[in-house]
C-alpha positions in Angstrom: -10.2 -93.0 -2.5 -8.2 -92.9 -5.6 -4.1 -91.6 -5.1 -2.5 -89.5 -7.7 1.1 -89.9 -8.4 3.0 -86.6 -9.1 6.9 -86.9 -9.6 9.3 -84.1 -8.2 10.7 -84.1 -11.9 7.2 -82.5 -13.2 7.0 -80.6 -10.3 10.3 -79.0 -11.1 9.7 -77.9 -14.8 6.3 -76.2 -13.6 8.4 -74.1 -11.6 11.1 -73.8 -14.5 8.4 -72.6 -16.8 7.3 -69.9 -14.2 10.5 -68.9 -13.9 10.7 -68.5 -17.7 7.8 -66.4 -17.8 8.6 -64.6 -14.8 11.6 -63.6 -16.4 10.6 -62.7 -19.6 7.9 -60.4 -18.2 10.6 -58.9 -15.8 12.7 -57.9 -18.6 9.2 -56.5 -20.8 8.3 -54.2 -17.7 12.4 -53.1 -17.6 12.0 -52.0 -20.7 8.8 -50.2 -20.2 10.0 -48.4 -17.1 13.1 -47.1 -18.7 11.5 -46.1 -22.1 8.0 -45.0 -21.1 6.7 -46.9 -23.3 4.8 -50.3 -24.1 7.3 -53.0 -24.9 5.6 -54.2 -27.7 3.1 -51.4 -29.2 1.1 -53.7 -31.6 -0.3 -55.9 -29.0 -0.6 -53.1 -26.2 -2.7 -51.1 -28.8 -4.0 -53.6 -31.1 -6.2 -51.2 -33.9 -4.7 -48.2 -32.8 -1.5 -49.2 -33.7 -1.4 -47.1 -36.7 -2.0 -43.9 -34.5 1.3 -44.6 -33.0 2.6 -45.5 -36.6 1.9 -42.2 -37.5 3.0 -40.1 -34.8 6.0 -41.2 -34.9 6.5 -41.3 -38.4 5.9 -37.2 -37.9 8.2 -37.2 -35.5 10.7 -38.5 -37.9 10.1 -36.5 -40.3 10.0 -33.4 -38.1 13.7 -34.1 -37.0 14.8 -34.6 -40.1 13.6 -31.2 -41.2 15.5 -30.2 -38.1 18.7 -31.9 -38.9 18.6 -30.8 -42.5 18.2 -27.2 -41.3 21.3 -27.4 -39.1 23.2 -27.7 -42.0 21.6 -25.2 -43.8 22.6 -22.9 -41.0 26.2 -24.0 -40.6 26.6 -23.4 -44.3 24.5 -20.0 -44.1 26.8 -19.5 -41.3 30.2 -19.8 -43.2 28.6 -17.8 -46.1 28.1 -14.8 -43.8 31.7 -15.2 -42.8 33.3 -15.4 -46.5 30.9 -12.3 -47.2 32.0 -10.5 -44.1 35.3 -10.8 -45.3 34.6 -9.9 -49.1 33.0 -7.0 -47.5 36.2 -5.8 -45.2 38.1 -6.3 -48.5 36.1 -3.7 -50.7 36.0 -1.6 -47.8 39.9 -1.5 -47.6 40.3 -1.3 -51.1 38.1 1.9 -51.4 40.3 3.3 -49.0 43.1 2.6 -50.8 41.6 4.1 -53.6 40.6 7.3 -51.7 43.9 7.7 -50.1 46.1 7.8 -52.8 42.9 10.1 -55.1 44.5 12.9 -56.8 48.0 11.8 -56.1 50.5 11.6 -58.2 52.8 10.0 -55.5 54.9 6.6 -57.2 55.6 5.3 -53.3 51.7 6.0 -52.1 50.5 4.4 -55.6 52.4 1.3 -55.2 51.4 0.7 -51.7 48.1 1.5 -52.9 48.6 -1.0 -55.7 49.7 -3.8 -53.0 47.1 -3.1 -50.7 44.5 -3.3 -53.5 46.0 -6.9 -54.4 46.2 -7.9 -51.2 42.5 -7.2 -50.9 42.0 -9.3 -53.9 43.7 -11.9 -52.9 41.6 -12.2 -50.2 38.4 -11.7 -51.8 39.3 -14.9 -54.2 40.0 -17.0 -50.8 36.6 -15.9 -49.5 35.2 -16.6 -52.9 36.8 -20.2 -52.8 35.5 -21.1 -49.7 33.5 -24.7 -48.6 32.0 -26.4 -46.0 31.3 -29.7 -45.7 33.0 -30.2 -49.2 30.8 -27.6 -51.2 31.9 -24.6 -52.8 29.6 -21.8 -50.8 29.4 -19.6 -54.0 29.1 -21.4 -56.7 25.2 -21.8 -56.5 23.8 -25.0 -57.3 27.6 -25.9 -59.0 28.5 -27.2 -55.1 31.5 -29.4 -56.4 33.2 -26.2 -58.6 35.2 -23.5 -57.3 34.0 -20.7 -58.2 36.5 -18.1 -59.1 39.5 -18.0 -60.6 42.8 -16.2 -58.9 43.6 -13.2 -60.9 47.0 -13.1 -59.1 47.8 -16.8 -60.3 50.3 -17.2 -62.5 48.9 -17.8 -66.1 45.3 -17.1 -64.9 43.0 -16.7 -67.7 41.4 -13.2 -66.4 45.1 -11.5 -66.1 45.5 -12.6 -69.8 41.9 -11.8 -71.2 42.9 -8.2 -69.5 46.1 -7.9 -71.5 44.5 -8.9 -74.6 41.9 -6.6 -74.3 44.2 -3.1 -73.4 46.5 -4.5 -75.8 43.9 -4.7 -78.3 42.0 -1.3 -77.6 45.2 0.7 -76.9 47.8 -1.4 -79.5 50.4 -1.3 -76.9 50.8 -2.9 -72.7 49.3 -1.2 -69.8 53.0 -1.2 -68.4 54.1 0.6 -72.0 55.7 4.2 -71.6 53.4 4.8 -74.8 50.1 4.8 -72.5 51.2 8.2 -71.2 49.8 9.7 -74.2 46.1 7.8 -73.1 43.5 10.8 -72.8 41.1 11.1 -70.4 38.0 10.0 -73.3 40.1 7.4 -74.3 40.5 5.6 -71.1 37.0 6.3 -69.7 35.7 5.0 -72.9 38.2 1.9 -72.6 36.7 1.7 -69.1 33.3 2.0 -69.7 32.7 0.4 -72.9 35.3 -2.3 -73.4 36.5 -3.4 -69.8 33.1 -3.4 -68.1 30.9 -4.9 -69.9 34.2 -8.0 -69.9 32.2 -8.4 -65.7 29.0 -7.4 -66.5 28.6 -9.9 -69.5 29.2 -13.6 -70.5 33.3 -13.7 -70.0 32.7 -12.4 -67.0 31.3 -16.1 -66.8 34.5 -17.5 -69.2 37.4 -15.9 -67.7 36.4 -15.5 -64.2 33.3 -17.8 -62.2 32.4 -21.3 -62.8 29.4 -20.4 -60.6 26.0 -21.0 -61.3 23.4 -18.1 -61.2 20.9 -20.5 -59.7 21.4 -20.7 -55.6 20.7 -23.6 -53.5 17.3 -23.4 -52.2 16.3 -25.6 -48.6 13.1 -26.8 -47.8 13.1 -25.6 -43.9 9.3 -26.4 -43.3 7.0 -28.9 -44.7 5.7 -25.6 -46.6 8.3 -23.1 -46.7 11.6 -23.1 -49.4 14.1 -20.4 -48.6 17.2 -19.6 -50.8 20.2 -21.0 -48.6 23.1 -19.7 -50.2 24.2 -16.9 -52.8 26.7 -17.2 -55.9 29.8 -15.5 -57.1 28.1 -14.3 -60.0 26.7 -11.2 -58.3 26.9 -7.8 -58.9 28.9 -7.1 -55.8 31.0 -9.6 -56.7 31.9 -8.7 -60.0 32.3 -4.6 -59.3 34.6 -5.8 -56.8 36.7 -7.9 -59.4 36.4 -4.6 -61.8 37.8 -2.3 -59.1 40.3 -4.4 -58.1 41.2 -4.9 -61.4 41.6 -1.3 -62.5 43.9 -0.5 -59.5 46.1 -3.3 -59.9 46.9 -2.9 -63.2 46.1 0.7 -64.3 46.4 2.7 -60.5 50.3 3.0 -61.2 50.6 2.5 -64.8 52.7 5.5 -66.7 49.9 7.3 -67.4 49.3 11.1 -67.1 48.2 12.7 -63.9 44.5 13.9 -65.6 44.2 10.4 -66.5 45.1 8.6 -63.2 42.5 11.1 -61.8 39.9 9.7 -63.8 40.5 6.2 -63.4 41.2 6.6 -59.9 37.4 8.2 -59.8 35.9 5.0 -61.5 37.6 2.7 -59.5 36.3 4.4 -55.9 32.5 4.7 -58.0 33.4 0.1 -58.4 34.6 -0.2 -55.3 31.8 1.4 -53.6 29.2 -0.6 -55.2 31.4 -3.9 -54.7 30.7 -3.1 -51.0 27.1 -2.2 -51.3 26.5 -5.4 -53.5 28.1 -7.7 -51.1 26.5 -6.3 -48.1 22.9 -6.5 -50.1 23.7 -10.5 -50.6 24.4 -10.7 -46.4 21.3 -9.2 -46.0 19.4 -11.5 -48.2 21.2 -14.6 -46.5 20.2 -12.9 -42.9 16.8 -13.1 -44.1 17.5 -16.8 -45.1 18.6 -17.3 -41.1 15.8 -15.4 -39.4 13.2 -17.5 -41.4 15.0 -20.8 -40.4 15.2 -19.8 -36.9 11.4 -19.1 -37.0 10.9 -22.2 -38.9 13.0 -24.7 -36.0 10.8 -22.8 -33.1 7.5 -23.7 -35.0 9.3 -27.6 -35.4 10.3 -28.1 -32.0 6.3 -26.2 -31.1 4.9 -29.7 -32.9 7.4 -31.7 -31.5 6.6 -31.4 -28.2 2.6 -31.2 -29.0 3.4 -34.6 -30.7 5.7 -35.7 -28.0 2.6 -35.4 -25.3 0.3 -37.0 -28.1 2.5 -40.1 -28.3 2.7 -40.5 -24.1 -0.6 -40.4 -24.0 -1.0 -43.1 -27.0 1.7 -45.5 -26.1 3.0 -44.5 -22.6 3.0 -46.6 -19.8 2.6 -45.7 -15.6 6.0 -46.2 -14.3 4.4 -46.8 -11.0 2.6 -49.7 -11.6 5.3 -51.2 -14.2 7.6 -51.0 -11.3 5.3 -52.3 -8.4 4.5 -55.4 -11.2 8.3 -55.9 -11.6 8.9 -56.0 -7.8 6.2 -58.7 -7.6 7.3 -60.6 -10.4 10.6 -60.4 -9.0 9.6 -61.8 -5.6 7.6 -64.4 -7.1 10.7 -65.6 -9.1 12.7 -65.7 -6.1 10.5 -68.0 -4.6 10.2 -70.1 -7.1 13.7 -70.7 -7.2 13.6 -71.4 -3.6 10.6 -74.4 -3.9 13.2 -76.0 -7.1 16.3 -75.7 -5.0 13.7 -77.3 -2.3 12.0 -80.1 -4.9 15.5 -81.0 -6.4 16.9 -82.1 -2.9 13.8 -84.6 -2.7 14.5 -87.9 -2.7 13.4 -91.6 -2.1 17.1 -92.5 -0.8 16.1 -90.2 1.9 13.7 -92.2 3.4 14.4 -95.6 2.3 
């Protein structure tokens, strides 16, 4: 009979290196149970790695579709707000307009005057605003401001006004000599000279540094929507002509007829400054109904991926958590027989 000799020193690094694995599956299955998923997909899966590869490479791109349309809509969002309040300011400057029509009153025509800059004033801070450090109406120009104050001091729209009365008429809108201004004279200064100053290329020098081409989103993998509007529009700019008209020819010395006439134009400006502006919320209302459609058919994949990828790489809790308990208990004892091994001893029985 042959004896083997087996020292407590080997027998207590066998039971290190269970502990070691013991461990190191205990925290694998940890992970598992609190993710749902394998610890380590490639060697779980092996050649269907790549399925899970995918998936969630879809996944990722799916929220990031998502992500990039919340912005969309927080921008689409503020735009509807700046137009909203474009919108209240043609509306109370055609009421201004209407209120003081066929009046020859000087108190009613200067409050008229005030409330018609006042509305302007506000339409160039709705005009000016951003979100997210981009100019909302300045199309694909997101880094210019748009439009330019006509209030400001020195602003290069009051001044290309002056020059142009000044050069049609030879003489200040504020000049006692524009009471001798006849009706054809000033509709054809109207019509002819200061219109086509908004409806043409200085509308472009003296007033918007806005692009004409809008920002356009892709909101699906498929589907590009227009995702914000510019100040050059024709809302925008009949608003700027009307307001323009009442602030500096509404309560000019000029003859009652004439007043009549202009008072006429600026209602006919100020109404399509509100149906223009209203037209560009409508189109941006599209722009959010699609986007809402588009985030319902994203998170629809989502969750059909979502149950793809459990099935692919998910793991049973169940059984990840009895495996842990018996891992667990096995460690423990294991522990137990090295405490037990190290106190062993030949003093002890020498």
């Amino acid at each position: 009979m042959k004896t083997s000799f087996v020292s407590n020193l080997a027998l207590q690094n066998a039971m290190r290196l269970t502990i070691g694995r013991g461990q190191n599956e205990i925290q694998k299955l940890n992970t598992e149970i609190v993710t749902g998923r394998y610890a380590d997909i490639g060697l779980a899966l092996g050649a269907k790695t790549s399925n899970s590869v995918t998936l969630n490479s879809d996944v990722t791109r799916l929220n990031s579709i998502l992500d990039s349309n919340a912005l969309v809509t927080q921008r689409l969002s503020a735009s509807q707000s700046a137009l909203n309040m474009m919108s209240d300011s043609a509306q109370q400057m055609l009421e201004a307009f209407i209120a003081v029509n066929g009046s020859d009153d000087a108190n009613r025509l200067l409050i008229a005057q005030r409330d018609i800059e006042s509305a302007l004033g506000a339409f160039t801070i709705a005009g000016n605003t951003s979100a997210n450090g981009e100019y909302l109406f300045s199309g694909i120009n997101t880094n210019t401001k748009p439009l330019e104050d006509y209030l400001a001091a020195g602003s290069a729209p009051k001044a290309a006004f002056d020059a142009l009365f000044l050069g049609h008429f030879t003489f200040a809108q504020d000049d006692p000599a524009a009471a001798g201004i006849t009706v054809a004279q000033m509709d054809n200064f109207i019509s002819n000279v200061l219109e086509p100053e908004f409806t043409g290329a200085a509308w472009n020098t003296d007033w918007s540094s806005a692009s004409d081409t809008n920002v356009t989103s892709r909101i699906l993998k498929n589907e590009v929507v227009e995702s914000s509007t510019n100040a050059n529009s024709v809302g925008m700019r009949n608003f700027a002509l009307a307001a323009v008209i009442g602030a500096e020819l509404l309560n000019s010395p000029i003859s009652a007829e004439v007043r009549t006439s202009v008072n006429a134009s600026a209602i006919e400006y100020a109404g399509l400054a509100v149906t223009g502006i209203d037209n560009q919320r409508s189109t941006l209302g599209v722009s959010e109904n699609r986007i809402t459609k588009a985030n319902t058919a994203l998170e629809s994949q989502l969750r059909i991926i979502s149950l793809h990828l459990g099935d692919v790489e998910g793991v049973d809790a169940y059984e990840a958590s009895t495996r842990m308990n018996s891992l667990m208990a096995q460690v423990e004892t294991s522990y137990t027989l090295t405490a037990r091994i190290q106190q062993m001893s030949l003093m002890n029985y020498l």
